[in-house]
N, C-alpha and C positions, 0 to 999 in steps of 0.2 A: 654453629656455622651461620656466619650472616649470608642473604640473598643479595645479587645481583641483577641491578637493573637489565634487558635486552639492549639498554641505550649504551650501557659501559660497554659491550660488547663492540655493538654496529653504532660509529658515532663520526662526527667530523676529525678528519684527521690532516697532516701533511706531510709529503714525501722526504725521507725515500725508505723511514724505516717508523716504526712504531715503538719498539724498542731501542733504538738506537739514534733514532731525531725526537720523535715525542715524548719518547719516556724522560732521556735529559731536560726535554728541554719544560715540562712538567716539575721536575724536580729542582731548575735554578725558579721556576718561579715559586714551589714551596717555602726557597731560602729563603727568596724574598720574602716572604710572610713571616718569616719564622726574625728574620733580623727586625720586621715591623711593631714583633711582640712584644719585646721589650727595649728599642732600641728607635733610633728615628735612622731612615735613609744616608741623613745629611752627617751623621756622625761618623761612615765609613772612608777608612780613609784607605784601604785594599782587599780586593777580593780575589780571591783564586779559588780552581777546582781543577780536581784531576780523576778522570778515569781508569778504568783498570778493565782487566780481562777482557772481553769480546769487545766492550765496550772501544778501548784505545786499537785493537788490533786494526777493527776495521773502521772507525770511527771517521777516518777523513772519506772512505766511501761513501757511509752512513750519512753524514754532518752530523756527526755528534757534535763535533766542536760548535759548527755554525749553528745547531740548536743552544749549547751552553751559552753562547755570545748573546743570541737573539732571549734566551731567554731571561737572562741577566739585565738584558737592558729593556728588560717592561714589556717587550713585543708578545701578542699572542696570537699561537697558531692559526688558531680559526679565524680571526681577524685582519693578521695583516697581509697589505698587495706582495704576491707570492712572486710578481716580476721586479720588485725596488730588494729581493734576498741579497743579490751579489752584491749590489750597489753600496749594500748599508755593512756588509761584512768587510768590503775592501776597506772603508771608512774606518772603523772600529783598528782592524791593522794598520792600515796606511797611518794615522793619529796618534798610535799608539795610547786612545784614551777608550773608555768607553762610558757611554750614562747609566749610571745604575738603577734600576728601577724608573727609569723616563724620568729621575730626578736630580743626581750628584754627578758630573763627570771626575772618575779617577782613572788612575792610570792602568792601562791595562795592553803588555807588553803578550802578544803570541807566546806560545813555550817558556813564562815564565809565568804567569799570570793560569796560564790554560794548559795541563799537561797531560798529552794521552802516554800512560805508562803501560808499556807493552809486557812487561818484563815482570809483574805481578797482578796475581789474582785476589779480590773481598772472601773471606771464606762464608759469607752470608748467601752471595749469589754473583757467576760469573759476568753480572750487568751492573759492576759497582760505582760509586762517585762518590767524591769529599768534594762537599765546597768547605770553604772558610774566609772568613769575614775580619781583618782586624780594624780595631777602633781607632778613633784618635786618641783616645785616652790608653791605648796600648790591650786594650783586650781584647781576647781572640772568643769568635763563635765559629766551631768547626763542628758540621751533620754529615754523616755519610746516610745517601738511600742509594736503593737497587731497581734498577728498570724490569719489570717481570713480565715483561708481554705482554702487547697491546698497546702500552703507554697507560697500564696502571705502575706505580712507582709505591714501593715498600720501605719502610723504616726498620733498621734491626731491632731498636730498642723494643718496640712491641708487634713483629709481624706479622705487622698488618698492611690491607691494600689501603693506601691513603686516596679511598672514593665514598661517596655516597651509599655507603650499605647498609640496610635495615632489615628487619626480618619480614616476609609477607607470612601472611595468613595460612597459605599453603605451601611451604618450602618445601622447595622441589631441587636436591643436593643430587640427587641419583636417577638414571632412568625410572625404577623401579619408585621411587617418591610421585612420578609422575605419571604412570599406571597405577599406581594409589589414589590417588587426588584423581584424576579422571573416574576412576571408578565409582567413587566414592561421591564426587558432584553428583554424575550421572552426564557427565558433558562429552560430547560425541566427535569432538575437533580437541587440538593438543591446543589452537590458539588459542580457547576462548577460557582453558588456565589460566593461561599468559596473563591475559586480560585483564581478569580475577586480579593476580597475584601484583602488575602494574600498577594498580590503584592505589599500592603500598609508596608510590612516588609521585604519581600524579591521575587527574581523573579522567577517562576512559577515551574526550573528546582530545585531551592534550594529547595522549597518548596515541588514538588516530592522525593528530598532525605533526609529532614528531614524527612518526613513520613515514608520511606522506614527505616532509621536509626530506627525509635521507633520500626518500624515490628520487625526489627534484633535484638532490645531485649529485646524485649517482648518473642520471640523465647528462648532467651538464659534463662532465667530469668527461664521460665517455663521447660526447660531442666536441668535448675540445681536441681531445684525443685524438679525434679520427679524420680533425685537420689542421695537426699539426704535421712539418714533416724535417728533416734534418736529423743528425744525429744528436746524441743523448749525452748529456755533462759525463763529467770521469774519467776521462780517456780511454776508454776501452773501445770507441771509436764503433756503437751499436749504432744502426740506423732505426729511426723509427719506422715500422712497417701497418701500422694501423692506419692510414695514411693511405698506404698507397693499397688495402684490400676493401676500403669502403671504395674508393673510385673503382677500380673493378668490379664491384658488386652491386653499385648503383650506376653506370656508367663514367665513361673518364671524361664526359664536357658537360657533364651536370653539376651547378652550381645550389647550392640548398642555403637562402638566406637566413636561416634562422633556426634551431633547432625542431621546432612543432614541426615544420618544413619536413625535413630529415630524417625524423622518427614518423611520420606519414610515410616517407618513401621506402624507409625500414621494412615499414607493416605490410606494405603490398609488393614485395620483391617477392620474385618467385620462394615457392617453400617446399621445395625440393630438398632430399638430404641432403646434397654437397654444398650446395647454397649456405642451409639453417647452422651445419655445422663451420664453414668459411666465418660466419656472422659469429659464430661465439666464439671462434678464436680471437675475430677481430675487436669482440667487444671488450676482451682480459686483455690481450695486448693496449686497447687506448686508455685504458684503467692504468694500468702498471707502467707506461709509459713518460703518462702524467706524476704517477708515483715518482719515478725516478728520477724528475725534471726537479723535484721539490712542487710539483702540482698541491693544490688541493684537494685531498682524497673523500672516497669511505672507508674508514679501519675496521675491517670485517673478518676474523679478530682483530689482525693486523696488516701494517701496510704492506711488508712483501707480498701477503696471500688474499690483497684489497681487490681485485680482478674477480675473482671465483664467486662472490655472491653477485657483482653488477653485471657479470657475464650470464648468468642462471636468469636471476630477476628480467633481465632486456630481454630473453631469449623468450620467457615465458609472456612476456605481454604484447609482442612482435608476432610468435608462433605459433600461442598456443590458446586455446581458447579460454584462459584461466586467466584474465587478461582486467580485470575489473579495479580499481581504489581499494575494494574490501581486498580482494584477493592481493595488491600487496603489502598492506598493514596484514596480513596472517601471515607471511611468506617472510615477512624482516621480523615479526613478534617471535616467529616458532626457531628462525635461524639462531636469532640474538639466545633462546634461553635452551638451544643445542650447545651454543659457546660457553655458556656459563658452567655445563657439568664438566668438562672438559678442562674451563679453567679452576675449576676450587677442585677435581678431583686427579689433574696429570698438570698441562703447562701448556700455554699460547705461547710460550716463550722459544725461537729457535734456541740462543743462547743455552736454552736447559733441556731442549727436545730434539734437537735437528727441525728438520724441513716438515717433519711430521707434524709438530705442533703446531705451525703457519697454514702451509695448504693443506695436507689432511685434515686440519680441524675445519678449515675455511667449507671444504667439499663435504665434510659431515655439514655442517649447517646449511650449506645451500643442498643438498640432495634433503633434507629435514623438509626446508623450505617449499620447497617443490613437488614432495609428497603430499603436505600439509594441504596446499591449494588447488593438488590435481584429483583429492578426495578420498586420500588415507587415513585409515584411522589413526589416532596415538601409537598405537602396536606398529605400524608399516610407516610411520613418520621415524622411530627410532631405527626401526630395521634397514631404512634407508640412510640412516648417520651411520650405524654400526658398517652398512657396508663399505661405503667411500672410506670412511678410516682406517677397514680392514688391509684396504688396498695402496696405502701410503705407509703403511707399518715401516720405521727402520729408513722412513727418507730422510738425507742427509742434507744439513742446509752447508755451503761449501761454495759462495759466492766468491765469484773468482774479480781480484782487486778489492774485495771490498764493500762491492758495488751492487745495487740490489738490482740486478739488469740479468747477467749468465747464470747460471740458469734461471734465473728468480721469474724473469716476467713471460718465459712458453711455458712455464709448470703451472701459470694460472690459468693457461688454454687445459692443459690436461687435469686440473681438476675439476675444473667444470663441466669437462665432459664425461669425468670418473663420477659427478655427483647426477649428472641428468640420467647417466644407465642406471646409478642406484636407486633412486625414485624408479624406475622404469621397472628393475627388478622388483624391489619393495611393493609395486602395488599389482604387482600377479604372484605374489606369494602370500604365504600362511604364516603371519610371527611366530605362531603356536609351536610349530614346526621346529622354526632355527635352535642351531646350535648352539651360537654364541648370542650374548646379551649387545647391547652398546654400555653397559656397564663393563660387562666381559673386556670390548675392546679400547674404554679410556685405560682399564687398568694396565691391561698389554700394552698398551701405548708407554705408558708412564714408567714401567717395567724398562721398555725397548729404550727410554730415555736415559733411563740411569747406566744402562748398560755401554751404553753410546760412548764411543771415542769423544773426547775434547776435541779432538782437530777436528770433528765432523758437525759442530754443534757453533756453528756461526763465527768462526777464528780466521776466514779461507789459509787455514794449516792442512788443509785436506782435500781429496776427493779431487773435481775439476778445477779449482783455484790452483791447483801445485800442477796437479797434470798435464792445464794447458800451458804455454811458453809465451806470455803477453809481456808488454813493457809494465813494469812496475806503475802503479797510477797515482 
């Protein structure tokens, strides 16, 4: 089994899904490679791609489509201005053309060119897609991959994750590889594994300013968040509310030019509990907000459950005295390589876990995170993953419309406060003691996955997508 980097984990993302915007749109830009391989841009003369399973059901929630579109035509997530999205999708419709790869224009008609198929599932994984390419010379290149969580994307023919995976020196696959290898170093922090075992991708100083880089916007991300205000795309007609709990929290005729500003005024509000906990709701609500806007995120695994690590991380450097640069490069190193047992041994994926696999895993890594930096050892860093996950067991993901908003963006207030008692528990307890492993609890997890209704596993066929009585979106 190969290692994954912390950074595949916790990385730049953009809303409203991770598997359902990034993973496509990941995947029209693999085609693009793949048509480059042997072929030149300029020799297509039509492209089409069709979704299936989860993927088409909720896909216009999602923007799968507007990921397929945007990613078909050269744009890349991390890079492009996330306010010219609508402009450039109306265009693409309204033209009926679209550019291929930022170089050919061919024709490209909605629902014929772009089809979400409701009506069938990939038997490889319920996050499937075909694109296909025909030439002018009349030959067809047709790939199917699968969106697996996070916005890593899989190929059947040899499944595997199509990222950056190499083996480190200490691979650490299981809790238990990683009370070995601590052991075994003699190192007395789970980060400075981490560390160790990162050097297998980059050296120690990169790897400190990647870290720092996520702090920096996760920072902004949640600043924009918390002034913006109006209701949210979709139709389901949510109000943003992060908004309107920073002005009552910082007062309602205070104007804060500039972030440093704002995160100053953060640090010295009262730190009272009704306060500190109003603050982390407030801070997963302007996270998930911006998620659903098509913001520019952090994918922490992923973007539904992208709130619960910038909610924990802000809370602890605003509140708590663990508040330093070192402390949160260990705090994103330890979350990022909580996500990675989780993914190579159950699924980040809602599509193939429910709700469990998004925020439960999200609040295992941020309760990790926040152990790690409040001076737990390895043993009560896992014991505080194991606990937050215990307590998500069997959640159902069941976004109603579609729409990563009901329930998706208040479940990332409650894991982040399901992840700060479990750090809290975790470090007045004994591991030695527990019952259960965080091995114990990915496997339950992954158990509890398989078991799981389809309707309850990212389709809204179930749960409060059917129960409540909205207009169609």
């Amino acid at each position: 089994m190969e290692s994954i980097s912390v950074f595949e984990i916790i990385k730049v993302g953009i809303g409203p899904s991770s598997s359902h915007t990034m993973g496509p749109w990941n995947a029209a830009e693999m085609f693009l490679s793949e048509i480059r391989r042997n072929h030149q841009i300029s020799e297509v003369a039509e492209v089409y791609v069709e979704f299936f399973g989860s993927l088409a059901k909720t896909g216009i929630g999602h923007g799968t489509d507007i990921a397929g579109m945007l990613g078909l035509s050269g744009e890349n997530f991390k890079k492009i201005d996330t306010d010219k999205i609508d402009a450039k999708i109306a265009e693409i419709k309204n033209s009926g053309k679209l550019i291929l790869g930022a170089e050919k224009e061919i024709p490209f008609i909605y629902g014929k060119h772009l089809v979400l198929n409701m009506q069938k599932s990939l038997d490889f994984h319920p996050n499937g897609m075909i694109f296909k390419a025909v030439f002018n010379n009349g030959e067809i290149l047709e790939k199917d991959y699968y969106s697996v969580g996070g916005g890593f994307v899989a190929t059947q023919e040899d499944n595997s994750i199509e990222s950056h995976c190499i083996r480190t020196p200490y691979p650490c696959h299981k809790g238990e590889d990683i009370s070995k290898y601590c052991e075994k170093l003699g190192v007395q922090r789970l980060s400075d594994l981490v560390y160790i075992n990162e050097e297998a991708w980059r050296t120690k100083e990169e790897t400190r300013s990647e870290a720092l880089y996520i702090w920096q916007q996760i920072k902004e991300c949640i600043y924009k968040g918390v002034n913006k205000e109006g209701v949210l795309p979709g139709g389901l007609n949510v109000t943003r509310r992060a908004a309107d709990f920073n002005r009552k929290l910082l007062g309602e005729d205070v104007i804060y030019k500039n972030i440093n500003e704002w995160f100053a005024a953060v640090k010295n509000s009262p730190k009272d509990f009704n306060q500190i906990t109003r603050w982390i709701s407030c801070f997963a609500l302007a996270v998930n907000e911006e998620n659903a806007s098509f913001g520019r995120i952090i994918t922490a695994p992923t973007n539904g459950a992208s709130g619960v690590i910038p909610a924990v991380l802000m809370y602890s450097q605003t509140f708590t005295e663990f508040n330093s640069e070192e402390d949160i490069i260990r705090f994103i190193l330890v979350a990022g390589e909580i996500g990675t047992l989780f993914k190579k041994n159950a699924t980040i994926s809602a599509a193939m876990g429910g709700c469990q696999a998004e925020i439960g895993v999200s609040s295992a890594m941020a309760a990790a995170g926040l152990t790690e930096i409040s001076g737990g050892t390895p043993a009560q860093v896992m014991m505080a993953a194991e606990i937050a996950m215990e307590h998500h067991l069997g959640l159902t993901c069941d976004p109603i419309g579609g729409l990563v908003q009901i329930p998706c963006i208040e479940r990332n207030s409650m894991g982040a406060m399901k992840a700060i008692t479990a750090c809290h528990i975790a470090l007045e307890s004994d591991p030695s003691k527990a019952r259960v492993s965080l091995d114990d609890v990915i496997k339950s997890m992954w158990e509890t996955a398989l078991d799981m209704n389809s309707k309850y596993k990212e389709t809204s066929e179930g749960g409060l997508a059917v129960a409540v009585n909205v207009a169609e979106c």
